[in-house]
N, C-alpha and C positions, 0 to 999 in steps of 0.2 A: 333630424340630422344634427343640427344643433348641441342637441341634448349629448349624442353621443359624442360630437367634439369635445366638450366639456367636460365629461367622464376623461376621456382618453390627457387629456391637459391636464387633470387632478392625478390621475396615476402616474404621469410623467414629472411631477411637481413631485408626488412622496417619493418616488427611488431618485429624483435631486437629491430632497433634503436628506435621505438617508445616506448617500453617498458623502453631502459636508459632514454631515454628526461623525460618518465614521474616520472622516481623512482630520478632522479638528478635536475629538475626543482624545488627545493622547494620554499617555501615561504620565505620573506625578512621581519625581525622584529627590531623593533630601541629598544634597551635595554631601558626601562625608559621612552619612546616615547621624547614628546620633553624636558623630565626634562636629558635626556641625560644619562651620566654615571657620578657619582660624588659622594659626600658622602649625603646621603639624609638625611635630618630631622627628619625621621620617619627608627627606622631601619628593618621594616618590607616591606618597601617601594618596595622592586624588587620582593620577594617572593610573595605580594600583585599582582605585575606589570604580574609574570609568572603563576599566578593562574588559570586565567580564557583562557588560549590557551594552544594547543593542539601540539607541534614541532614533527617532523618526520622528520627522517633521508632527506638530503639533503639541510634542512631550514638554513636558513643563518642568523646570528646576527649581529647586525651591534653596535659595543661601540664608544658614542659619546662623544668624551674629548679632555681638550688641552696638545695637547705631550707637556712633561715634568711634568706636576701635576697631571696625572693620568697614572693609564696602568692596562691592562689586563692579568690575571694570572692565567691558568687551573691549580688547585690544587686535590688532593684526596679530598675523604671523611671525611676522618681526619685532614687533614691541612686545609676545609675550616669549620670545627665546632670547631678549635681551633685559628685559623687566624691566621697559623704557614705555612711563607712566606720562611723559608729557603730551601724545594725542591720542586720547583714547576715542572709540567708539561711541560710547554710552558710559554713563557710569549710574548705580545704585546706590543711594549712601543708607538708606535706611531700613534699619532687618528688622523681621528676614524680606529676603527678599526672591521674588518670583518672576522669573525671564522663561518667555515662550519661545521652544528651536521653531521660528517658522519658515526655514529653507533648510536645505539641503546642505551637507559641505562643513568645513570643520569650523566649529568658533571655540574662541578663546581668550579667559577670563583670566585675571588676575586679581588679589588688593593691592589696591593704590599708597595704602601707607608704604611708608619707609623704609626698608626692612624686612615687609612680609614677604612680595614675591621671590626672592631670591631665599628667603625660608623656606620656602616650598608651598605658600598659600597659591594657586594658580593651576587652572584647569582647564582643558582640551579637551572637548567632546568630536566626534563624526555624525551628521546625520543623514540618516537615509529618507527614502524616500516611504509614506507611510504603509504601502503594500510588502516594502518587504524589512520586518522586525525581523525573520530568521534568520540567527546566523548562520552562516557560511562554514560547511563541513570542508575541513579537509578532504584533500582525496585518499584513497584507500591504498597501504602500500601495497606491493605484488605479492602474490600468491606463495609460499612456503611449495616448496614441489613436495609432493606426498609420495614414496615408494610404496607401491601397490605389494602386498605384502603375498606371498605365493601360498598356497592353498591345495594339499594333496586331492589330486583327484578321487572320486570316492569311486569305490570298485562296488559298481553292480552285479548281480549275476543273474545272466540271461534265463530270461523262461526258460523253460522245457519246452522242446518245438514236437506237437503233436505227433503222431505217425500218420503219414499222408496214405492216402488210400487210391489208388491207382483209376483214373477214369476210366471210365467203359469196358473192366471186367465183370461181367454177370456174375451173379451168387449162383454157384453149382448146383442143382437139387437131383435128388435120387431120381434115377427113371422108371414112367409107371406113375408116378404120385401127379404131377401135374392135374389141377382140376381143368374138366371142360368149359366150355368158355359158357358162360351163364345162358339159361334158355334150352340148351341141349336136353339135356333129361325131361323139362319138361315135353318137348316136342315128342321126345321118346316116347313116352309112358300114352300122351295120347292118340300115338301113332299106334301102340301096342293095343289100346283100348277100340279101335274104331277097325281095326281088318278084317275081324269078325264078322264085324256088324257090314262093313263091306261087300266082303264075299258072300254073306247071307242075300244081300241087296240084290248083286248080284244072278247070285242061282236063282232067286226066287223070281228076276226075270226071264229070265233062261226057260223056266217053268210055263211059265204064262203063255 
């Protein structure tokens, strides 16, 4: 009995552990890809860069910069729509640098130098939960109405309807011809053969 607890406790221990590997193994993304972390050109440029992916708890961000002229700084909602660097979060000073999303729910990064966040160094991610990385389809708009387009009936043309043949009129046959009904003839011929022999039988009693 034992034995089989301990089996059943080992199997309930591996689909644990597969379950963390798979809720903590997430995915590795380079902020900016190879333009890095820096002050970008375009200050729409990361918001751009985070559009089109999908982060879930566990995903790893990788900020690529040279310690000392840049750094990473988890801010609220409010310190990063106003690039107000005086109580951050967390901060990163030294690149690159690697931050694990481990919740749920939007965070949001800036650099703290002088200057950059209102250049547009500063990023806004969502993350979800790690079951669901797929995004979210649209609904489907309605249906275009299709006019069923009309189609000439196709002219068949009927069989040919037999000649029907009338029930229970007999086939006419010449009178006279009709055959007798089987048996006849023979009883005939040995009726014909035996009257002789009869009436001989007969007389020859008679005689006696």
């Amino acid at each position: 009995m034992s034995g089989k607890i301990t089996m059943a406790m080992a199997a309930l221990f591996v689909v644990l552990a597969a379950n963390v590997l798979q809720s903590t193994n997430g995915a590795t993304y380079t902020v900016g890809d190879s333009t890095g972390w820096k002050v970008p050109t375009n200050n729409d440029f990361y918001d751009d860069w985070a559009d089109n992916k999908i982060f879930v708890v566990g995903d790893v961000l990788v900020f690529n910069f040279t310690t000392g002229q840049h750094d990473v700084a988890e801010v609220t909602e409010t310190a990063y729509d106003a690039c107000n660097t005086a109580n951050t979060i967390s901060t990163v000073s030294t690149g690159p640098a690697r931050i694990t999303l481990n919740r749920t729910g939007d965070f949001y990064f800036i650099c703290a130098f002088p200057g950059h966040c209102s250049g547009g160094q500063k990023l806004n991610v969502e993350v979800r939960n790690g079951n669901n990385r797929t995004a979210a389809v649209p609904a489907p708009g309605p249906s275009p109405t299709t006019t069923p387009v009309a189609t000439s009936p196709t002219t068949s043309t009927p069989p040919t309807a037999a000649t029907p043949t009338s029930p229970g009129t007999p086939t006419a046959t010449a009178p006279g011809t009709s055959s007798p009904p089987p048996g006849t003839n023979s009883a005939s011929s040995l009726v014909s053969t035996l009257s002789p022999v009869f009436f001989m039988a007969i007389a020859l009693v008679l005689m006696c």
